[in-house]
C-alpha positions as CSV (number, residue, x, y, z in Angstrom):
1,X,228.7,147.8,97.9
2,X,227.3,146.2,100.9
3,X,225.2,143.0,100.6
4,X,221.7,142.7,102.4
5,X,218.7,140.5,103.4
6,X,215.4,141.4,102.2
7,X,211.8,140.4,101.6
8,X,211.1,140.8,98.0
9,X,207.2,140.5,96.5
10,X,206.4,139.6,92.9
11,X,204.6,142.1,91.6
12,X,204.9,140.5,87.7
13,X,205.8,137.4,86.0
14,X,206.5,137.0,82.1
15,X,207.7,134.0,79.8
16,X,210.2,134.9,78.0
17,X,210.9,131.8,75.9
18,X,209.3,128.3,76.1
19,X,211.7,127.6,79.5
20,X,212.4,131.2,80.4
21,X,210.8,133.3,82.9
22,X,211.5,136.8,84.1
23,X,210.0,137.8,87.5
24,X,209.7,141.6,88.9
25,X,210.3,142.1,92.0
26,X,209.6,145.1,95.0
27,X,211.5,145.3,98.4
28,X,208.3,144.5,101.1
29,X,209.6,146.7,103.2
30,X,211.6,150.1,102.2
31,X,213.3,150.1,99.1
32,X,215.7,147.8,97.2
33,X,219.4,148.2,97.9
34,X,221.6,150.1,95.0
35,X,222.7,148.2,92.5
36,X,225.9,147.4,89.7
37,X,224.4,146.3,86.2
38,X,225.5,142.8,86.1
39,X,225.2,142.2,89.5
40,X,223.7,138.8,91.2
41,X,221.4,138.5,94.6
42,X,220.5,134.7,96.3
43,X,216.8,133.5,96.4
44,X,215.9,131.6,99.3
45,X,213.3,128.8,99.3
46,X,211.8,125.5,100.3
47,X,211.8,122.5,99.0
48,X,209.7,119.4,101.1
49,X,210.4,121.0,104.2
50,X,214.3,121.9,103.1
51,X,215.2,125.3,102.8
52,X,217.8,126.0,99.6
53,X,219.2,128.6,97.7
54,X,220.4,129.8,94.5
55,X,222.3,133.2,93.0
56,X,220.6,134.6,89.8
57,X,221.7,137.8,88.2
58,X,219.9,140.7,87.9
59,X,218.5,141.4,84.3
60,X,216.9,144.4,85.3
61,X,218.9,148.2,85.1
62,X,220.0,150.2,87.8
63,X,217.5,152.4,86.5
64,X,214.7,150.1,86.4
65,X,211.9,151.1,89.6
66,X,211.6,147.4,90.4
67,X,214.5,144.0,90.2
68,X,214.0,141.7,87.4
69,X,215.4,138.0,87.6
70,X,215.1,136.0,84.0
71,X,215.6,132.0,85.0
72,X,215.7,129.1,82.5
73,X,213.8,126.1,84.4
74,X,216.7,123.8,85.1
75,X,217.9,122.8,88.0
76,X,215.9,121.8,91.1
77,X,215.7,125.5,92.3
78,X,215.0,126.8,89.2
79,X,212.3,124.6,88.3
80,X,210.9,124.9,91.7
81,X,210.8,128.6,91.2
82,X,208.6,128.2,87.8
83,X,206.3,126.0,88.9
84,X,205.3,127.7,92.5
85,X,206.4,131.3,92.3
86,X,203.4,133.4,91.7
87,X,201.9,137.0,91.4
88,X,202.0,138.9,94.9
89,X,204.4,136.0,96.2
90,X,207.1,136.7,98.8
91,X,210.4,135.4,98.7
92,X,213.8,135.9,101.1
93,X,216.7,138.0,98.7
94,X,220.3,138.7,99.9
95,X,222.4,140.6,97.3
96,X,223.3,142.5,95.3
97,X,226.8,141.2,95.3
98,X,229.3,140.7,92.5
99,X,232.4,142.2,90.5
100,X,231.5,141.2,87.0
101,X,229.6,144.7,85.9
102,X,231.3,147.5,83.5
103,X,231.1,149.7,86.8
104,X,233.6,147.8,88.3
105,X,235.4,147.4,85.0
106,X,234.9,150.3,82.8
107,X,235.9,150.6,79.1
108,X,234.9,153.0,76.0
109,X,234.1,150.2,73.7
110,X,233.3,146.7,75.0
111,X,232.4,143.7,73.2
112,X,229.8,141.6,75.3
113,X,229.9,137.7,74.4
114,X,226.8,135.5,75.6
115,X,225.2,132.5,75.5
116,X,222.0,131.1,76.2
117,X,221.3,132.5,80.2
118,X,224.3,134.1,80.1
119,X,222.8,137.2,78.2
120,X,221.0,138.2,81.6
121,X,223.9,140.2,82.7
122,X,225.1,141.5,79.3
123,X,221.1,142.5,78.9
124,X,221.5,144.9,82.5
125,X,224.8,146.4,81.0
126,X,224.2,146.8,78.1
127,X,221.0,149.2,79.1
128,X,222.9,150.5,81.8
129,X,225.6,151.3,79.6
130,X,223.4,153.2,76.8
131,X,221.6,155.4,79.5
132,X,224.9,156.6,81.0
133,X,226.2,156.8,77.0
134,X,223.5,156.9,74.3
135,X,225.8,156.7,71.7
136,X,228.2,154.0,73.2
137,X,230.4,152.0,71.0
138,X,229.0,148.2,71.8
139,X,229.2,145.5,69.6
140,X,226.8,142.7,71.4
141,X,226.9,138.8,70.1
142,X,224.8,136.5,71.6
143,X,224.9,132.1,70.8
144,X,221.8,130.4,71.2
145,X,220.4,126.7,70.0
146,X,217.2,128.7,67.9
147,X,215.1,131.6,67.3
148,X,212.5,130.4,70.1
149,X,215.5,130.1,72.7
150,X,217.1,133.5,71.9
151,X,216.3,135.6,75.1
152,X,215.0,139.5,75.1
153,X,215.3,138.8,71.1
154,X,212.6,141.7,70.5
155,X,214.0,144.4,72.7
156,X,217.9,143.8,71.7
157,X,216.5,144.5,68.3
158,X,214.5,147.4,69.0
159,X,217.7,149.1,71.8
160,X,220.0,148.1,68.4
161,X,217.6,150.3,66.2
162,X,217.2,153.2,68.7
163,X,221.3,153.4,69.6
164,X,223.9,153.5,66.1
165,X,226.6,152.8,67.9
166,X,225.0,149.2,69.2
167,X,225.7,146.2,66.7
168,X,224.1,142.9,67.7
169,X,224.3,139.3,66.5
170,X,222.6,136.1,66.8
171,X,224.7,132.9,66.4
172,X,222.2,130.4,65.9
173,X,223.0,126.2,66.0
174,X,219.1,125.4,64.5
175,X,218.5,128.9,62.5
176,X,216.2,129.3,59.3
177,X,217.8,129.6,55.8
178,X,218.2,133.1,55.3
179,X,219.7,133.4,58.5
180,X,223.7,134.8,58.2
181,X,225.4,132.8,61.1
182,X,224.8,129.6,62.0
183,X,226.7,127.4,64.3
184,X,228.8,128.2,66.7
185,X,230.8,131.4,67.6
186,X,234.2,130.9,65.3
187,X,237.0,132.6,64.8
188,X,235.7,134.0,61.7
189,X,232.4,135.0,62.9
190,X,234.2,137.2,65.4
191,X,236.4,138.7,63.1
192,X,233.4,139.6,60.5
193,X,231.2,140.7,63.5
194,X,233.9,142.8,65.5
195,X,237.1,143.0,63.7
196,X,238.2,145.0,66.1
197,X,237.6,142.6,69.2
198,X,241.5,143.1,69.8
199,X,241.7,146.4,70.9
200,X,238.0,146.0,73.0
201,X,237.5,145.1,76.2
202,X,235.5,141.4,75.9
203,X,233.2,140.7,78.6
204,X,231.9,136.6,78.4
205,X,229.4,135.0,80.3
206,X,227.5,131.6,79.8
207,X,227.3,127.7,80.3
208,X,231.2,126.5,81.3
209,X,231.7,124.6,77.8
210,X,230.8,127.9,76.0
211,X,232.9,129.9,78.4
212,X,235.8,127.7,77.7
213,X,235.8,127.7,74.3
214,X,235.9,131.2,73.6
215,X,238.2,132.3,76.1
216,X,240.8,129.8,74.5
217,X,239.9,131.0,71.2
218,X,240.3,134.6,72.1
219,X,243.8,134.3,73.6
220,X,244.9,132.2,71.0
221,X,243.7,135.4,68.2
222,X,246.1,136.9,70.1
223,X,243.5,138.7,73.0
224,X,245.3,140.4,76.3
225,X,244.4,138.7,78.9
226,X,244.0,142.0,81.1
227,X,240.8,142.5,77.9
228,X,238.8,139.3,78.6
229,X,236.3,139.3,81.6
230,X,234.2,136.5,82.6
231,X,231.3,135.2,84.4
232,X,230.2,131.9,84.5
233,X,227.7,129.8,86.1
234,X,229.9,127.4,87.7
235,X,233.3,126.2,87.8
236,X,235.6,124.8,85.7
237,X,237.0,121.0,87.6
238,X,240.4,121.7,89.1
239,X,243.1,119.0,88.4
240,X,243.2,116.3,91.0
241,X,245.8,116.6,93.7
242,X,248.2,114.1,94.2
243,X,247.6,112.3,97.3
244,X,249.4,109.5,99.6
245,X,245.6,107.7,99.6
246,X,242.7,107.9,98.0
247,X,241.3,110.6,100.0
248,X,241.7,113.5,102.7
249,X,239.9,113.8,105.8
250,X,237.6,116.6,106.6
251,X,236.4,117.4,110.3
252,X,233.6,119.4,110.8
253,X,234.0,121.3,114.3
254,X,231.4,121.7,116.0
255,X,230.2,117.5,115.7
256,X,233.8,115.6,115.1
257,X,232.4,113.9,112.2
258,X,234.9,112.7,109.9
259,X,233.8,113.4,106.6
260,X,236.2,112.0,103.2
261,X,237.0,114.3,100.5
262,X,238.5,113.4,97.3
263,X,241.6,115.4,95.9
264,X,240.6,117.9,93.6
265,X,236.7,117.8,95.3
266,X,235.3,120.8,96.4
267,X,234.9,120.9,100.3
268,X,231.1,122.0,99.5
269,X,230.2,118.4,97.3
270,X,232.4,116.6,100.1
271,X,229.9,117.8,102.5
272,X,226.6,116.9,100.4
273,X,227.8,113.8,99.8
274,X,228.0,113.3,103.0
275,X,224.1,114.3,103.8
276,X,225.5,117.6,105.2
277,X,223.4,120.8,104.6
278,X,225.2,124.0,104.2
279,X,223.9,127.1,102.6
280,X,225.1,127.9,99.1
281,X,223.9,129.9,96.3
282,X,225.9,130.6,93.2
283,X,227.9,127.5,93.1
284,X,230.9,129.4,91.3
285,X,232.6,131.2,94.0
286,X,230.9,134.8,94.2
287,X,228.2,135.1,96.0
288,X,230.3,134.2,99.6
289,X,227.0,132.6,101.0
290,X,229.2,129.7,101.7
291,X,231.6,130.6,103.5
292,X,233.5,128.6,106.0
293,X,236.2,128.9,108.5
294,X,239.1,126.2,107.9
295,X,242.7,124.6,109.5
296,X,244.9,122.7,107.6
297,X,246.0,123.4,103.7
298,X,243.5,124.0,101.2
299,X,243.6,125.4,97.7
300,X,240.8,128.4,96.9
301,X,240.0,129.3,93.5
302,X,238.0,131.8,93.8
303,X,239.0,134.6,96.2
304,X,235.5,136.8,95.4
305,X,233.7,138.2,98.8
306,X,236.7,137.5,101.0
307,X,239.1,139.9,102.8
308,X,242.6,139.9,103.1
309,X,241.8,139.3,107.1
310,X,239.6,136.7,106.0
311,X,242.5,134.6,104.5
312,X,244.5,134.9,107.0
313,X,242.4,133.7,109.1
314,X,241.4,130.6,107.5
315,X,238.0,131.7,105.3
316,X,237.1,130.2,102.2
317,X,234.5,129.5,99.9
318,X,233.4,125.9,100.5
319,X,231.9,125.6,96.6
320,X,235.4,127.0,95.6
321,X,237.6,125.6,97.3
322,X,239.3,122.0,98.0
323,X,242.0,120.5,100.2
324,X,245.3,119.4,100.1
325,X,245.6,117.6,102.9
326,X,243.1,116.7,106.0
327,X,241.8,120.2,106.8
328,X,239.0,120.7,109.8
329,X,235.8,123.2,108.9
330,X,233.5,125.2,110.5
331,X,230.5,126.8,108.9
């Protein structure tokens, strides 16, 4: 699917929680592009006179007439966005782009893991899921600090009651008495919840910590890790690399400056350091809006967006990717 640059209008705004807010959104011109449940697009805007951008996922369906993006205010984007974007606004899109969806990876019974934002992707397939398969074998367990922070809490409960073949779970760290499962997502939990996780496919998305947790937990239950998919929002630190100095040198092309990069620092935070602007959006290697042409030997973890002719000649993703050895860039 084919990523494009639109002009996008709000045409509604809701709170979802006390620091949540979902927007709708209409293509200005034309229609909006087709999209995979689970998929992300960027957001462009300005900020004192300096234009920045982030990747959010789509909460919305493919079925849904209009885009939906559901942001917790943190962040200086993010925040940005809650306190100017408005009713009849207009805001710069690129998208959709993005392989974590069950489109691209289809099963008969998955188990969807979230936690706090993380349930905007599981929310789109999920729905997407149910109106391909009404009766759908999903088991859906979603972490959260308390009742006020839980996201789409109403509608997961009314989509459980309408579909049989949905269960759904809070995990709650702040939760009122009566409530069955408080804390954190355990190994027990799971096993009450969805004893069998082991033959599902288990789809996880949320803050790194959370992300890292349960993915160790599942493989240590025993979990194939062809089962586990993930989608986080940001990167786990790489080990450093061992280096003659302290540092690498990084040439940017087009002005010879000579910028120093740390081993095991990502080319795009050598770069702001520095007081250079580049364009990036998701921060965690999938939205390629920061891609950049390099020489010399670097190490990418994340290969999303790029080509096989891409790596060969030398593209990476500057917020995934660091170097091994004074490199020169080009963006």
């Amino acid at each position: 699917m084919t990523s494009t640059s639109l002009t996008l209008r709000c045409i509604g705004r809701r709170a979802e929680t006390h620091d949540v807010v979902s927007w709708q959104f209409a293509a200005v011109d034309g229609g909006l592009p087709a999209v995979l449940a689970g998929q992300c697009i960027t957001l462009h805007t300005e900020i004192d006179g300096q234009p920045l951008c982030r990747a959010y996922t789509l909460s919305s369906s493919p079925q849904d007439p209009c885009w939906q993006v559901t942001i917790k205010d943190v962040g200086l984007v993010s925040h940005h966005l809650h306190q100017s974007l408005q009713l009849g606004d207009e805001i710069r899109a690129d998208g959709p782009f993005g392989e974590f969806n069950l489109s691209a990876l289809p099963c008969e019974r998955p188990l969807l893991l979230s936690a706090g934002s993380g349930i905007t992707p599981m929310w789109a397939m999920l729905r997407d899921e149910l109106d391909k398969r009404p009766d759908a074998d999903i088991r859906f367990i979603h972490s959260a600090r308390s009742p006020e922070d839980v996201i789409f809490a109403t509608e997961l409960a009314a989509l459980a009651e309408a579909h049989a073949g949905v269960r759904h779970a809070l995990i709650l760290e702040q939760a009122p008495e009566a409530h069955p499962w408080v804390g954190r997502l355990s190994a027990d939990m799971l096993t009450e919840l969805a004893p069998d996780f082991l033959s599902r496919h288990v789809y996880l998305c949320g803050p790194t910590p959370y992300m890292a947790a349960v993915s160790a937990m599942l493989a240590a239950l025993g979990l194939p890790a062809k089962q586990l998919h993930q989608e986080s929002f940001g990167l786990a630190e790489t080990a450093p690399v061992v280096a003659t100095g302290d540092h690498f040198w990084l040439t940017l092309k087009k002005s010879g400056k000579k910028v120093k990069i740390l081993p095991g620092q990502t080319l795009l935070a050598a770069l702001e350091g520095a007081g250079e602007t580049m364009a990036a959006a998701c921060r965690a290697g999938v939205c390629g809006a920061c891609r950049c042409t390099t020489q010399g030997e670097i190490e990418r973890q994340s290969l999303m967006t790029l080509s096989p002719q891409d790596l060969e000649n030398g593209v990476a993703l500057a917020c995934s990717c660091t170097a091994r050895g004074d490199i020169s860039l080009d963006y």
